[in-house]
C-alpha positions in Angstrom: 110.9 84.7 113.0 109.6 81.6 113.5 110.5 78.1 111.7 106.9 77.3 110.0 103.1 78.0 110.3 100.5 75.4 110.5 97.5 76.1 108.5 95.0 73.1 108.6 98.1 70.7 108.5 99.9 72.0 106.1 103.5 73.7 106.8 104.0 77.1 105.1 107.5 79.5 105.7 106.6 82.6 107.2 107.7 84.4 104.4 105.3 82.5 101.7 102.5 84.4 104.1 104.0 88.0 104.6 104.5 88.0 100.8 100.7 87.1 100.1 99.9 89.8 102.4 102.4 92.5 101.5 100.1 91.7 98.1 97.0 92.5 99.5 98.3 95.9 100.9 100.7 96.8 98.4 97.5 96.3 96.0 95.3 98.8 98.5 98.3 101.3 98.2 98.0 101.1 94.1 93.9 101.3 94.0 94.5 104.6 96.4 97.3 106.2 94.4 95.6 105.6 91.1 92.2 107.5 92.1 94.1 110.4 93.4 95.9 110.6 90.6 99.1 109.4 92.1 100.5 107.6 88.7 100.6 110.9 86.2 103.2 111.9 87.9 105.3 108.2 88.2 107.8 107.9 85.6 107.2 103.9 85.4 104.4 102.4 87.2 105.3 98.8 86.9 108.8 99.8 88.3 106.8 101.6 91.2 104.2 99.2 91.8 107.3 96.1 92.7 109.1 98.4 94.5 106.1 99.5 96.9 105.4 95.9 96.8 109.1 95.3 98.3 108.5 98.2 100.6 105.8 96.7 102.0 107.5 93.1 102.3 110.4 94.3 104.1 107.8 96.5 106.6 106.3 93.4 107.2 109.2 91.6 107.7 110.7 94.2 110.1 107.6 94.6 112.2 106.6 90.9 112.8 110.2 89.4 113.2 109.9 88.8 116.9 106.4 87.4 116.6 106.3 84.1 118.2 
């Protein structure tokens, strides 16, 4: 990974960014599961929902840690 990313001057950690958009797509994931009826099944959404979202993170993570 790389050390920081510049946006408009101001220095952000890599991570700060993969986890705003591991958000965004863990939050997609949710919307879909919930119309197809996904969650009467789930024994604990809000246990389900944090650990797509850390699913996701770490996907992230894995896929853009040689992106220069």
């Amino acid at each position: 990974m790389i050390g920081e990313v510049s946006f408009y001057g101001l220095y952000l950690p890599p991570l700060l960014l993969l986890t705003l958009a591991a958000l965004v797509v863990s939050r997609l994931f949710k919307l879909v599961l919930a119309r197809t009826g996904f969650y009467r099944v789930v024994w604990h959404p809000a246990l389900f929902d944090f650990s797509l979202f850390v699913i996701v993170l770490g996907a992230l993570t894995y896929f853009t840690r040689n992106w220069s």
